[in-house]
N, C-alpha and C positions, 0 to 999 in steps of 0.2 A: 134756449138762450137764458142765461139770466141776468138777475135783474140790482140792480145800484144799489136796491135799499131791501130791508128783509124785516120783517116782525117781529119783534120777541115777545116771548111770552107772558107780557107784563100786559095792564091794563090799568092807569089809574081813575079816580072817582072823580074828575074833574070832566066834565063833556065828555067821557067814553074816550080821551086820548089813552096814545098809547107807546111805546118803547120802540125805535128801530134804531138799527145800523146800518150806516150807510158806508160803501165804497167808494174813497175820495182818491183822484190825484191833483196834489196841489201842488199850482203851479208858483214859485215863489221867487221874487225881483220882477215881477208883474208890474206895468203901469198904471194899475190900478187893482183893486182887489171888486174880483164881481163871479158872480155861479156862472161859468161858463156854457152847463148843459149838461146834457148824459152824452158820454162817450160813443161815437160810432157804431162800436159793435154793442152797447147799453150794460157793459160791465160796471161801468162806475163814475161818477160825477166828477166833472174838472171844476176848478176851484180856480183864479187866480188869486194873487196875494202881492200886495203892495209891501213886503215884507221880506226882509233876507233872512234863509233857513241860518237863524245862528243866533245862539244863546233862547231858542223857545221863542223867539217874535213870531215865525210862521206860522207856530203852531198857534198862539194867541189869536194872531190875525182871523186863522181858518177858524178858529171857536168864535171868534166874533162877528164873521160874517155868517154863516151856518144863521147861527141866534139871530141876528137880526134879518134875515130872510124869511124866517122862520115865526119871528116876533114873537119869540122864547126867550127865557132868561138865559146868560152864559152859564150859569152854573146847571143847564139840563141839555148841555153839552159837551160828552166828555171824550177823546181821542182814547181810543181801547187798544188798539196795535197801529206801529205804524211813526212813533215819536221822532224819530232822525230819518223817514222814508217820506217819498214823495208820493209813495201809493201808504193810504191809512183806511182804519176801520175807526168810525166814529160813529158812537152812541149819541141818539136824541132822546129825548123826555118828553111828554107832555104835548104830543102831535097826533092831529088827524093823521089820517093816512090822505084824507084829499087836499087837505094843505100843506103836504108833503111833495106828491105828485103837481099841486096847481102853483108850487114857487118855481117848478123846474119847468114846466108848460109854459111858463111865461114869459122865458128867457129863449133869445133868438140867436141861432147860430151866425 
């Protein structure tokens, strides 16, 4: 099985964080924008978004909640493939890997 989020091969000097990408689908004209969970079979993180896919607002949205989940800056959150898809690979910065794992643990289906 694999798994939402993957490590790369970075490491910065701040607290031993570190680089992953994460597998999102975002769900966009959402009633709210909130981290859904990891997906059933645990490919990849649903996302909602209070935001309609058009002109880059969803994408905005999903960078903005990421970071504040995350309580990362927006700019150590970047969309790497994926910009007009509802399934995306997104780059974080500056993260544990257990406060990676413990924003998603804490979110109830």
């Amino acid at each position: 099985m694999s798994q939402w989020f993957q490590k790369r091969n970075s490491t910065t000097a701040v607290n031993n964080a570190s680089v992953f990408s994460l597998s999102v689908r975002a769900k966009p004209n959402s009633s709210r924008s909130q981290i859904l969970g990891v997906s059933a079979c645990g490919t990849h993180l649903d996302i909602a978004l209070n935001a309609p896919p058009v002109d880059g607002a969803a994408n905005e949205e999903l960078v903005a909640v990421i970071a504040k989940a995350l309580k990362i800056r927006k700019a150590s959150v970047e969309i790497l493939r994926g910009d007009s898809s509802r399934n995306k690979v997104v780059l974080v910065s500056g993260v544990l890997q257990e406060d990676l794992v413990a924003v998603v643990a804490v979110v109830k289906k």
